[in-house]
N, C-alpha and C positions, 0 to 999 in steps of 0.2 A: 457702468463699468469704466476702469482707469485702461486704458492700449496704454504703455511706458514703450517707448520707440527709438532703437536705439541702432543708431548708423553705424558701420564700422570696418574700416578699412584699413588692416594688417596689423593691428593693436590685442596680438595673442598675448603679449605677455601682460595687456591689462584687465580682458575682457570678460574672462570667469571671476574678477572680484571683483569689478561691478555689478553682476548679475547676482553676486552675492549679497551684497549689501543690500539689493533691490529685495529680496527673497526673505531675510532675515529681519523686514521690515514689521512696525507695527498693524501693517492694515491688513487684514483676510485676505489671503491668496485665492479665493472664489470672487475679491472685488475688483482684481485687477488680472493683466496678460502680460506678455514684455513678446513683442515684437520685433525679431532683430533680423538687420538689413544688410547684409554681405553684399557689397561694393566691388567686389573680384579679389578678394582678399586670396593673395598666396601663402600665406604662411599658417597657422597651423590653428587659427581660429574657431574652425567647423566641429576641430576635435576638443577644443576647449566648451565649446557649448555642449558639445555631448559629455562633457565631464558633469559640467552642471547639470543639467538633465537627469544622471545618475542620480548628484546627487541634492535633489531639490525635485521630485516627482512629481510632488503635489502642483506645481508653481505650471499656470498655462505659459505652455513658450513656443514658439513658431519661427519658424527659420526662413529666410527667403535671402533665394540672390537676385543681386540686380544688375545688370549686365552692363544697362546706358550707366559710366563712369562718371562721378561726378556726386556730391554731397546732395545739391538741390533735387537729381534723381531718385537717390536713396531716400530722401524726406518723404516725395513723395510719393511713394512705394510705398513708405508706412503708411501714412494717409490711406492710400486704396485699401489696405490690408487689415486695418486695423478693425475690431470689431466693438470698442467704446466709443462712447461719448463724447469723451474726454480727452484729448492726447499728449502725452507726458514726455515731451524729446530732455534724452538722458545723454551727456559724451559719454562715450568709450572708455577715455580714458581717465575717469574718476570713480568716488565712493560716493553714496548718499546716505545720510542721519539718519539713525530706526522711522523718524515719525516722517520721511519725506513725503509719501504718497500719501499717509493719512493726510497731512496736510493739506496737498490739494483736494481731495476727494473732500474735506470740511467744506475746504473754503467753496469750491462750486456748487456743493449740493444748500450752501447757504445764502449764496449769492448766485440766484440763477440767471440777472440780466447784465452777467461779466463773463466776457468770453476771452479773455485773457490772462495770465499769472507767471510770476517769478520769483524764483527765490536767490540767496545768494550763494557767488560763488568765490570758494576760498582756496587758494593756492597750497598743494602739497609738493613740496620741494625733493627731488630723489638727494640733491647732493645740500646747499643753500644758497639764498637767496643773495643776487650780486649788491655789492654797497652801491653801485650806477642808480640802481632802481630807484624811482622816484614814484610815488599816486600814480602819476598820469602814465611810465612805461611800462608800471608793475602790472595795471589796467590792459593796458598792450597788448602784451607779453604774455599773462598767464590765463586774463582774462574777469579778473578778480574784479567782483562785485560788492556793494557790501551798503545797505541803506538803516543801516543801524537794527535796534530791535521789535519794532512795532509796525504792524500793518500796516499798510497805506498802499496812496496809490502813485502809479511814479509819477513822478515830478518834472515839466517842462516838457525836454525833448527826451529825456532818457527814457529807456526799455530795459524788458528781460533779454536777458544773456538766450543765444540760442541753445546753449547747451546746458540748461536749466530752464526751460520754460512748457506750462500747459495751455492749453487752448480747449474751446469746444471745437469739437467735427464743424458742427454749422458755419463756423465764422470761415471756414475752406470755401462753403459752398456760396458766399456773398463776394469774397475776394480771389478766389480763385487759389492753386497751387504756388509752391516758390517757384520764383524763377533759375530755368536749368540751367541760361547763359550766363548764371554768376554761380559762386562759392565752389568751394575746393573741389578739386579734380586729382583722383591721387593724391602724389604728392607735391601737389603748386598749391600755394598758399593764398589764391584766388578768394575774397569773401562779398561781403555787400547783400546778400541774398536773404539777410537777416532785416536788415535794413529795409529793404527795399519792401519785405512781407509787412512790416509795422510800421511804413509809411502808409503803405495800403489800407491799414485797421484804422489809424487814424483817422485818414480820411471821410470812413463811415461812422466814423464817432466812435471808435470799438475803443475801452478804458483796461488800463493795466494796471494790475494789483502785484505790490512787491509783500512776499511771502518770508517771512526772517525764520521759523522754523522748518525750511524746504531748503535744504541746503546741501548743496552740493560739492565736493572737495577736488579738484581740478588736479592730477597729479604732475606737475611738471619735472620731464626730465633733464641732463644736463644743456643737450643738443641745443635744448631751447631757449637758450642763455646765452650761446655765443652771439659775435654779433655779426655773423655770415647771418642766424637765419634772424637775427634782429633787422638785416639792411632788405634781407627777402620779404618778411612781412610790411616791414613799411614801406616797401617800393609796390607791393600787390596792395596793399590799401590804396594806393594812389589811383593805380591802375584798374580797382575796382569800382570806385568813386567814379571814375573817367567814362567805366563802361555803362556799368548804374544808370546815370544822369542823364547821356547822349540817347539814351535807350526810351528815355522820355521824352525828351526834346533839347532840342539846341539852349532854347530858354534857362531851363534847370541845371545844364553844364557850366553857362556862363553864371548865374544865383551861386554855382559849388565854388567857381576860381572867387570870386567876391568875397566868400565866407572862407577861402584861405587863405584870401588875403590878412583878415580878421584875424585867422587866427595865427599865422607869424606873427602879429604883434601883440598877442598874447602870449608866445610862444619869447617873444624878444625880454617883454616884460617879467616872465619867469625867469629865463636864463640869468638878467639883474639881480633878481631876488637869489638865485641859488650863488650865485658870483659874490656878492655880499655876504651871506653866510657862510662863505667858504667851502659851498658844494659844488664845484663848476664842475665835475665828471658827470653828476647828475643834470645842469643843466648843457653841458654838450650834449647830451645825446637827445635830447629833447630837441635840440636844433636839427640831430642826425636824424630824427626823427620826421619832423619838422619838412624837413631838405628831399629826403626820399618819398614822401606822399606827393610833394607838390611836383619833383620829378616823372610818378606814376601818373599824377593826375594830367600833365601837360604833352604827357607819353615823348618824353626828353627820351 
């Protein structure tokens, strides 16, 4: 069985049409559950699952709150509570493709020594998309993934997006749960705790598979376009980075400032490139970008 597990904290106006989409899916509602994890959510969430509920009966759904605040809490909560195999973390605030969950449910029941997957994810804009945006802040910003159309496995250092990715239960019980001291709390844009789970896989060798028919559509509102919460998130990367690392050792904080060094001057080297083209809006912010990690990271 698929547990689909899905955190979520104050997102009433998105969270009956996720549930829908999950619901309206190609795979038997007897081979999956959807597990959802109330974070202390106020506003009007609880009555929006009971809408769905109504009206989706068949579809196993199970409610829980979770009190300790905090994203990596709520993960896992799902974890304990789930009763698959398999576990399918879904955001809140998106849609998923009819075939999402069949997808994974193929791909694990035909790949039994891969305890990891991902599929992509693609930005739904409420208002549109700013002309600033570049690959790398659209990536940022919405979250947007995208490794073309054919299965594989990732590549390098990249990973599944956490709000798109399945797992086996098992691989919880070799590396343990996320870490509670990172990723979002309310509303602080605190993350790393994604990172920090798939450094851990790696380590034991655990392999990830990018999923191009598991796709997931990210719905971005306006709010998340200004650049109040643009200089908030890149200054909480930095600051998460910071925490991350220290949290290992001194050693691995100092390996992080070395690789930002790096990449300022990869960062300097694009800004040329967009300056030349005549996109400099796109390469400022890269720099503003750029400017606010290394700020978080050095906790200026």
């Amino acid at each position: 069985m698929i547990s689909v597990i899905i955190c979520t904290y104050n997102r009433d106006k998105y969270i009956y049409n996720v549930l829908k989409s999950i619901a309206e899916g190609t795979l038997a509602q007897k081979e999956y559950e959807i597990v959802l994890v109330d974070n202390n959510c106020t506003d009007r969430t609880h009555e929006e699952c009971d809408r769905f509920v109504a009206d989706f009966p068949l579809v196993q759904f199970r409610y829980f709150i979770e009190t300790n605040q905090g994203l990596s809490y709520a993960r896992n909560r799902g974890i304990l509570e789930s009763k698959g195999d398999i576990l399918v973390y879904v955001d809140d605030d998106a849609l998923v493709n009819p075939e999402y969950l069949q997808t994974y449910a193929s791909f694990f029941d035909s790949h039994p020594d891969i305890d990891a997957a991902g599929g992509p994810i693609i930005p739904q804009y409420e208002t549109e998309e700013p002309k600033w945006f570049s690959l790398y802040t659209k990536t940022l910003v919405t979250g947007f993934m995208s490794l073309g159309d054919v299965e594989r496995e990732f590549p390098g250092e990249r990973y599944p997006g956490g709000g798109n990715a399945g797992y086996r239960k098992r691989v919880f019980d070799k590396i343990g749960l996320f870490n509670v001291e990172l990723g979002r709390k309310g509303d602080s844009l605190m993350c790393a705790e994604e990172k920090d789970l798939f450094d851990k896989m790696k380590s034991i060798n655990v392999r990830f598979y990018y999923l191009p028919t598991a796709i997931l559509y990210h719905i971005i509102p306006e709010k998340k376009l200004t650049m109040d919460y643009f200089d908030r998130l890149t200054l909480s990367i930095g600051r998460s980075e910071r925490q991350r690392t220290l949290t290992i050792s001194n050693r691995k904080f100092l390996v992080r400032i070395c690789k930002e060094v790096v990449k300022w001057v990869g960062t300097i080297v694009l800004w040329l490139r967009f300056a030349f083209t005549l996109q400099v809006a796109k390469g400022n912010k890269l720099i503003r970008f750029r400017y606010n990690v290394t700020k978080g990271l050095l906790n200026f």
